[in-house]
C-alpha positions as CSV (number, residue, x, y, z in Angstrom):
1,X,119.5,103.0,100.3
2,X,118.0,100.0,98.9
3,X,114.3,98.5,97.8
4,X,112.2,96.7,100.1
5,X,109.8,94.2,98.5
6,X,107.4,92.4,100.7
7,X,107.1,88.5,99.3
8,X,103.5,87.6,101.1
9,X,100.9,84.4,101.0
10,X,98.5,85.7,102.7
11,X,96.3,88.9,101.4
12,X,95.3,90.8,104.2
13,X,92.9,93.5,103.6
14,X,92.5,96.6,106.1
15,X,90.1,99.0,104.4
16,X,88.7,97.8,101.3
17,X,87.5,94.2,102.6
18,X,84.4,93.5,101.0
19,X,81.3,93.5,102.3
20,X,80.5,90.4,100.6
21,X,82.2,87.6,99.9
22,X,80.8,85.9,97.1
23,X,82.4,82.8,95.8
24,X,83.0,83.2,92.1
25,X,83.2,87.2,91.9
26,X,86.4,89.1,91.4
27,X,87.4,92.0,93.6
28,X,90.0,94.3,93.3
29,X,92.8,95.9,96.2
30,X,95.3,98.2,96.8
31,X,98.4,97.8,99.7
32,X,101.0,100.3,100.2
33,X,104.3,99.7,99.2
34,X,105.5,96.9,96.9
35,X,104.4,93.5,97.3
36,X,104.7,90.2,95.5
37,X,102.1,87.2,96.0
38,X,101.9,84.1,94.3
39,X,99.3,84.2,91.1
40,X,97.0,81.6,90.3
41,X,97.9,79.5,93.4
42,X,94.9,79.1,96.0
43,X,95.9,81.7,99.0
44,X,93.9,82.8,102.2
45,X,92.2,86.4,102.6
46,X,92.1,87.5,105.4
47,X,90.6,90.4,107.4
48,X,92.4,93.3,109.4
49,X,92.4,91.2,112.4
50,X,93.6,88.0,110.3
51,X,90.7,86.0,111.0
52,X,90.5,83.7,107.3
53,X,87.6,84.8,105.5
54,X,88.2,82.7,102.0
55,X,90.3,81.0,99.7
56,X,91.5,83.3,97.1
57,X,93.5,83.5,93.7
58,X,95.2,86.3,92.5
59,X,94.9,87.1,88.6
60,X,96.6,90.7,88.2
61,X,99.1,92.4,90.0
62,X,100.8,96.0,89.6
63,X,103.6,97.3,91.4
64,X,105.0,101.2,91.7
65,X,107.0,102.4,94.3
66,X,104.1,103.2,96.3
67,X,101.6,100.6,96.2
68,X,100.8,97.2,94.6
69,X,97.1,96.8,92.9
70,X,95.5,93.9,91.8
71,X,92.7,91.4,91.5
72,X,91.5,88.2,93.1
73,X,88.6,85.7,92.8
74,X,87.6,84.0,95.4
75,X,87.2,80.1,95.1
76,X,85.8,78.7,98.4
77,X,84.2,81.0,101.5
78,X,85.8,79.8,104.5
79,X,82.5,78.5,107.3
80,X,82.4,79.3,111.1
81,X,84.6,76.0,112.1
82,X,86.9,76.0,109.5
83,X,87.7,80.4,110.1
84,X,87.6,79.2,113.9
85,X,90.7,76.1,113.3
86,X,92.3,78.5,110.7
87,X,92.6,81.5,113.1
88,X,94.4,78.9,115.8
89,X,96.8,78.1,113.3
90,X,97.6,81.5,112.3
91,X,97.1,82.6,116.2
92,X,100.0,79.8,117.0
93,X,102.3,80.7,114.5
94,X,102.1,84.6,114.8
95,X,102.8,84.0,118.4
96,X,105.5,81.4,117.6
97,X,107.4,84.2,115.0
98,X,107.6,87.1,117.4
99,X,109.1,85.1,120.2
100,X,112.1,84.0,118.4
């Protein structure tokens, strides 16, 4: 028995990532389960591999006990160098996490 509640500050999108990213437009998602992330703070969306595509902010979320909906606008598209130095980061602390 009990409720599990994901807290997360990164959104990571599996099968509805855009196609697109345009800076500006609002997009909406669906995860499984319940999930809390932080709204109207800048966060990273990422792809299903967790490469950093952009710079997001999250204006609606809904929970039930099956999934979490919501929307984000993205602020700032993430280049080549900058996906490339933010993937090493995450790489390094991913890597970092599951040995301990």
């Amino acid at each position: 028995m009990g409720y599990k509640t994901e807290f997360n500050w990164v959104l990571v999108l599996k099968e509805d990532f855009p196609k697109k990213i345009i800076v500006g437009k609002n997009y909406l998602f669906e995860k499984s389960g319940q999930r809390v992330y932080p709204r109207g703070i800048p966060i990273d969306l990422c792809d299903k591999d967790w490469q950093p595509q952009a710079k997001i902010i999250i204006d609606d979320i809904t929970l039930n006990e099956f999934y979490t909906r919501g929307s984000f606008r993205v602020i700032y598209k993430y280049g080549a160098l900058e996906k490339k130095v933010l993937w090493n980061i995450i790489k390094a602390t991913l890597i970092e996490y599951k040995d301990k």
